[in-house]
C-alpha positions as CSV (number, residue, x, y, z in Angstrom):
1,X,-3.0,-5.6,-43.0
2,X,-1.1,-3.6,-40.3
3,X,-2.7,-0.5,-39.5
4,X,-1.4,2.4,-37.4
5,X,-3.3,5.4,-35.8
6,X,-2.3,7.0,-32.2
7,X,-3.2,5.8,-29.1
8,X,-6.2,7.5,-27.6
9,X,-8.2,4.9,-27.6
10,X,-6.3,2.0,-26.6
11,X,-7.0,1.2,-23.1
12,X,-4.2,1.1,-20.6
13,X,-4.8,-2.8,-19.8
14,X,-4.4,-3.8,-23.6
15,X,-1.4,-1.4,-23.7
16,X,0.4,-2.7,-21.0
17,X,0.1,-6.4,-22.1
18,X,1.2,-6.0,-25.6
19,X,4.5,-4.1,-23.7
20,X,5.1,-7.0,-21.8
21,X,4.5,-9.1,-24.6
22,X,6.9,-7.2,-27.1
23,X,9.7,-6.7,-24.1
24,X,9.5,-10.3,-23.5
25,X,13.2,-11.5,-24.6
26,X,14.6,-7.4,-24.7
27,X,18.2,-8.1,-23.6
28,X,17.2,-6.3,-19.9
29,X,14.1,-7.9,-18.5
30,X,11.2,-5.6,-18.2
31,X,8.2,-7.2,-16.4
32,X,6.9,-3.8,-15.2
33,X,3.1,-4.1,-13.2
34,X,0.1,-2.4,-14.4
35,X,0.5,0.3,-12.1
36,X,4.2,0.8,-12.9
37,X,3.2,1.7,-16.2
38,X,1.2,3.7,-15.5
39,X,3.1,5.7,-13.1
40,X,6.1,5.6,-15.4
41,X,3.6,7.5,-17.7
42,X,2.5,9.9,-15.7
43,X,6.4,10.9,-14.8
44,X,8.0,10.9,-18.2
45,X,4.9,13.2,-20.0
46,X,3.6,11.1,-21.8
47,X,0.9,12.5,-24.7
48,X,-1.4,9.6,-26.0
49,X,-2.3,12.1,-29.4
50,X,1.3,12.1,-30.3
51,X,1.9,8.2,-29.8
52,X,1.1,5.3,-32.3
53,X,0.3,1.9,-32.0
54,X,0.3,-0.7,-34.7
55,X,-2.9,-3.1,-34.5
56,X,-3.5,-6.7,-37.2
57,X,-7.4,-6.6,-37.4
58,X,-8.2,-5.1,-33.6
59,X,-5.1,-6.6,-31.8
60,X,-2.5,-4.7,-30.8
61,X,1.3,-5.2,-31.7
62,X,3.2,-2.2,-31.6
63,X,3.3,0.8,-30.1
64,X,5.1,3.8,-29.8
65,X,5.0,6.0,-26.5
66,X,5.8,9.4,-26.7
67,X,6.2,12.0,-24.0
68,X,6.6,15.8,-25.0
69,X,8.0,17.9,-22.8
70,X,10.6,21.8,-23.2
71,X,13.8,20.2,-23.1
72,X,17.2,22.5,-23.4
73,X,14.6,25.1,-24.4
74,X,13.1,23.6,-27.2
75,X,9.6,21.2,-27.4
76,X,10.4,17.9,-27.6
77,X,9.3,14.6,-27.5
78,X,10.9,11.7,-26.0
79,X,10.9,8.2,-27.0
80,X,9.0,6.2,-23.4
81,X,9.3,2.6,-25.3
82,X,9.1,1.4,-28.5
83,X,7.8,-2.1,-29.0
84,X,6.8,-4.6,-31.6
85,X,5.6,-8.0,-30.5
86,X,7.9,-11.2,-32.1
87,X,5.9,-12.4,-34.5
88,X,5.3,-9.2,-36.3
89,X,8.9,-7.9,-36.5
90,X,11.2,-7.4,-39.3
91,X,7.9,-6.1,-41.5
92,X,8.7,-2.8,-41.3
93,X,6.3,-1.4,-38.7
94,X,9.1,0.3,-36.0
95,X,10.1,2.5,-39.1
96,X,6.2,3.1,-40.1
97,X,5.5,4.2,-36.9
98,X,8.2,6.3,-36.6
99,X,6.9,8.1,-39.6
100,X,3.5,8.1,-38.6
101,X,4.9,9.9,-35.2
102,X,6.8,12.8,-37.1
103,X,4.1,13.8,-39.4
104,X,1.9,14.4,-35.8
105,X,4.9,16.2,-34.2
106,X,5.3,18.6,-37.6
107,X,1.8,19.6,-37.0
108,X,2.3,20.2,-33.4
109,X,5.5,21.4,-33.9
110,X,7.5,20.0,-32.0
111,X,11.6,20.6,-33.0
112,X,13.3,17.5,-32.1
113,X,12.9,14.1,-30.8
114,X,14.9,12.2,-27.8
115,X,15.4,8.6,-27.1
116,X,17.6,6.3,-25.2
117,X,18.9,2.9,-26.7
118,X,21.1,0.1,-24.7
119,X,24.6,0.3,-27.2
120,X,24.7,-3.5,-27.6
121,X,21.3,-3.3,-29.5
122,X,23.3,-2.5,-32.4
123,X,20.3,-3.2,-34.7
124,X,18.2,-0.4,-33.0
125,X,21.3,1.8,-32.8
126,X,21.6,1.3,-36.8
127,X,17.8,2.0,-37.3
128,X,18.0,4.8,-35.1
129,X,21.0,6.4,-37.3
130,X,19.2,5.9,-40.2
131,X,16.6,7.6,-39.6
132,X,18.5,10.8,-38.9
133,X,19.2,10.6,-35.1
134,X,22.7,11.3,-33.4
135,X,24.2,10.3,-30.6
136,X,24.2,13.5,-27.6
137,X,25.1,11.7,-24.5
138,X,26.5,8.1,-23.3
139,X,25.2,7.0,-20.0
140,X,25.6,3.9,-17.7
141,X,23.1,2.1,-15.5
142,X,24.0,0.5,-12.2
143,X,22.2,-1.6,-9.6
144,X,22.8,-2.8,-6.2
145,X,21.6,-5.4,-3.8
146,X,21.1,-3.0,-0.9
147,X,22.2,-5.8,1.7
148,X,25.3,-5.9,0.1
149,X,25.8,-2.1,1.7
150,X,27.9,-1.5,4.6
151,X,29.1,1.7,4.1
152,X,28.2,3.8,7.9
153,X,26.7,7.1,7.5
154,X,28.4,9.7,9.9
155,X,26.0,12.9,9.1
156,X,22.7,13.3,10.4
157,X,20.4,13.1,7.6
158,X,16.7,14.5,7.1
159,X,13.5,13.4,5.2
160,X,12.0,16.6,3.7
161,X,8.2,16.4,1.8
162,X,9.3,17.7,-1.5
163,X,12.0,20.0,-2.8
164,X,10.9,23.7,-3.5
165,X,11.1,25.8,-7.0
166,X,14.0,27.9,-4.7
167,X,15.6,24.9,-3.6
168,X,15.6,23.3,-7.2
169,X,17.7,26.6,-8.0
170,X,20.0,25.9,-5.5
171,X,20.2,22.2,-5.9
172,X,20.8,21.9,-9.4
173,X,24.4,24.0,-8.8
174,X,25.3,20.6,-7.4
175,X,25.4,18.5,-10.9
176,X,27.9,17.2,-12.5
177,X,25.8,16.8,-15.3
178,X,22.2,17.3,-16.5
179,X,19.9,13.9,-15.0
180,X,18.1,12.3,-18.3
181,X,14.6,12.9,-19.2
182,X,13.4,10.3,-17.0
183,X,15.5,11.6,-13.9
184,X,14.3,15.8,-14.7
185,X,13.2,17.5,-12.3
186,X,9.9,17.8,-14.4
187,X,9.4,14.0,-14.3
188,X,10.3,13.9,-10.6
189,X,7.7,16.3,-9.8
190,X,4.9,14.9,-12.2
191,X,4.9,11.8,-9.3
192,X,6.4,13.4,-6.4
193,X,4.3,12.0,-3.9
194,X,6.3,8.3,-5.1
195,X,9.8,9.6,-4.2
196,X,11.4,10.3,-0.7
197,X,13.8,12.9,-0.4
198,X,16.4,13.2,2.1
199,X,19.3,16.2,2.6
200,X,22.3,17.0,4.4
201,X,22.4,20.3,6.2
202,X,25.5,22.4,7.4
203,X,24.5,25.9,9.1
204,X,21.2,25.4,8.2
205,X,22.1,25.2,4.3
206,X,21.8,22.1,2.1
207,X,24.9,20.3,0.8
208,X,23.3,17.2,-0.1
209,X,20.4,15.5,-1.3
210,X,19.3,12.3,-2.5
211,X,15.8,11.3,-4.3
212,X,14.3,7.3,-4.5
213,X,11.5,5.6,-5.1
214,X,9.3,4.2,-2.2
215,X,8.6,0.7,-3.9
216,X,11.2,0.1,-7.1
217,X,14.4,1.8,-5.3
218,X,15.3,3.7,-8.3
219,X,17.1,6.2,-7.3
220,X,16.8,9.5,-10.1
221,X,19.4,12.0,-8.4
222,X,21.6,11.9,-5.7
223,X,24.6,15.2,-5.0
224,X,26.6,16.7,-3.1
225,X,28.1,20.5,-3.3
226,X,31.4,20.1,-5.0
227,X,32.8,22.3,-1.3
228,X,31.7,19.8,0.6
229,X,32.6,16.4,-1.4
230,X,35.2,13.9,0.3
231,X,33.2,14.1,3.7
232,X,30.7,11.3,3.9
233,X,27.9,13.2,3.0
234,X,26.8,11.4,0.0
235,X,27.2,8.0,2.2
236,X,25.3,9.4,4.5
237,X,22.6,10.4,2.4
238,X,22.6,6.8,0.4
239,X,22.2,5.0,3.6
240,X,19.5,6.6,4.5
241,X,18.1,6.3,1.0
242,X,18.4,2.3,0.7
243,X,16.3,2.4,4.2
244,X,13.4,4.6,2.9
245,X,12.2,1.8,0.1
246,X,10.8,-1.7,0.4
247,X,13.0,-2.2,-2.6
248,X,15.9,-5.1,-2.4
249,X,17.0,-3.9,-5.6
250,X,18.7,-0.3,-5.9
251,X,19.3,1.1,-9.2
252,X,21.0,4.3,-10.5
253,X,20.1,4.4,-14.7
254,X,21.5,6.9,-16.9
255,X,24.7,8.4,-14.9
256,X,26.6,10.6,-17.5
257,X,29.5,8.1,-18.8
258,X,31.7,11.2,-18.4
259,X,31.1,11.8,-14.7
260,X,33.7,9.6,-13.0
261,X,32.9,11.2,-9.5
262,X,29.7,9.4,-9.4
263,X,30.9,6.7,-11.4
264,X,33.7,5.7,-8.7
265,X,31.0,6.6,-5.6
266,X,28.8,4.0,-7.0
267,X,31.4,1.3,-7.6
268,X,32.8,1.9,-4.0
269,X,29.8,1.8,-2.2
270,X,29.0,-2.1,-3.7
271,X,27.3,-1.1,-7.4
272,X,27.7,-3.0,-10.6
273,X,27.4,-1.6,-14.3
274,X,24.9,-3.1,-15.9
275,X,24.5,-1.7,-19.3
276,X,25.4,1.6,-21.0
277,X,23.0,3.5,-23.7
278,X,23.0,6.4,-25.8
279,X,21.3,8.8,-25.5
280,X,20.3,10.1,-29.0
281,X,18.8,13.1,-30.6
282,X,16.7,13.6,-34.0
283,X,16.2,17.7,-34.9
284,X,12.9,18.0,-37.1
C-alpha cells in the first residue's frame, strides 16, 4: 500500500537517491550530486512541510518538491521536481500527491502554484492540464561547449562580490523579460556566494552584467541596457563569464521564447537549443 505524508523526515541522502532513481531515463539526463541538490534547494525555496513523498512499506518512490516563495505579488509555490520511480508509475501516485500538496497549500494559503514542463513530455503536459494548470510562458534552454567560443571581448569587464538591493533596481530596467523562478533574483541571492558576477561600466554607471555559477556554468541572467546594445558589451561580459567557472559545459535554461534579442546573441555566439518548456500556472 502506497502511502504519502510530506517530507520532514526524509533525510536528504534517501531523497536524493530516489531523484536519481526516478530521473533515470527523463528525456534530459539529470545525474545531479548530493550537494547539487542540495544547493538547488536552498536557491529555489524549497519548504519540506509543503512537499510530499510517496513511500511502499518505508522506501521511498515519489516525491514532490515544493518551493514557496511571493511571486507577481501573490504566495506561491513552485514545482522543484516531481518524480516517481519506474516500477511504481502509471498507479496513480503523481496525481495523489498532487492532491495531497493542495490540501497543505489551502491551509497555508498559498494562491497559486507554478511549474515548468519540457513540451515534448506531452503526457506530463496532459496531466498537468487536467488538473487545472495553464500555460503562462514558453521558454527555451540552450547550452554551449565553452571551447567552442571565440567571440573577443573589447570592453573591460569587472568581477563585483554581489549585486546591491539599489543596483537590483537599476538592473532589472535592463530585461527583456522576467528570469524564471529558478533565475529570480530571490533564488540568486538564497546561494549567492555560488555565483560570480561581472559588469560593464561606462562613466562609472553599469550597462551590463552577467551572473554564473562557479562549478555547473549555468548561467541565470545576463543584460545589457537597451542604450547601449549593438556594442560588444554583452560579449564582453560572456567571455569573461565562460572564464570564471570550472564548468566545460555553459548553459542558459528558461530564455523567454519571445525574446529574440537574446535568442539570436546566444545562437551567434556558438549556443544550441536544447529543449523548450512551459511554463505553467494553477490559481487555487
Amino acid at each position: 500500500m502506497i502511502n504519502y505524508s510530506t517530507l520532514e523526515n526524509i533525510d536528504i541522502e534517501n531523497l536524493h537517491s530516489t531523484f536519481i532513481e526516478a530521473f533515470s531515463d527523463y528525456e534530459m539526463k539529470i545525474d545531479i550530486p548530493l550537494s547539487a541538490l542540495y544547493q538547488n534547494l536552498q536557491r529555489t525555496g524549497y519548504v519540506a512541510e509543503a512537499s510530499i513523498c510517496a513511500s511502499d512499506d518505508e522506501m521511498l518512490v515519489g516525491f514532490l518538491l515544493n518551493s514557496i516563495r511571493q511571486w507577481d505579488e501573490k504566495l506561491t509555490a513552485y514545482d522543484v521536481g516531481t518524480g516517481v520511480i519506474k516500477e511504481y508509475r502509471n498507479k496513480g501516485i503523481s496525481s495523489n500527491m498532487f492532491l495531497n500538496a493542495l490540501q497543505y497549500m489551502k491551509e497555508m494559503e498559498i494562491k497559486q502554484y507554478l511549474l515548468e514542463v519540457i513540451q515534448s513530455n506531452t503526457s506530463a503536459v496532459h496531466l498537468y492540464q487536467k488538473q487545472g494548470f495553464e500555460v503562462s510562458r514558453e521558454f527555451e534552454c540552450f547550452n554551449l561547449d565553452k571551447k567552442l567560443f571565440t567571440r573577443t571581448s573589447i570592453h573591460e569587464v569587472q568581477y563585483i562580490d554581489s549585486i546591491t538591493e539599489n543596483d537590483w533596481i537599476k538592473l532589472t530596467k535592463f530585461w527583456d523579460f522576467k528570469p524564471s523562478w529558478q533565475n529570480s533574483i530571490d533564488s540568486i541571492n538564497a546561494v549567492s556566494d555560488t555565483f560570480i558576477y561581472s559588469i560593464v561600466k561606462v562613466n562609472d554607471d553599469i550597462v551590463g552584467y552577467g551572473i554564473i555559477d562557479k562549478k555547473t556554468g549555468a548561467i541565470p541572467q545576463i543584460a545589457v541596457d537597451k542604450k547601449y546594445r549593438g556594442r560588444g558589451i554583452g560579449t564582453s561580459i560572456f567571455e569573461k563569464l565562460l572564464l570564471s567557472t570550472d564548468s566545460h559545459n555553459i548553459s542558459l535554461v528558461n530564455v523567454d521564447s519571445q525574446c529574440t534579442s537574446l535568442k539570436h546573441f546566444l545562437l551567434n555566439s556558438g549556443f544550441k537549443q536544447i529543449l523548450k518548456q512551459y511554463e505553467m500556472v494553477f490559481e487555487l
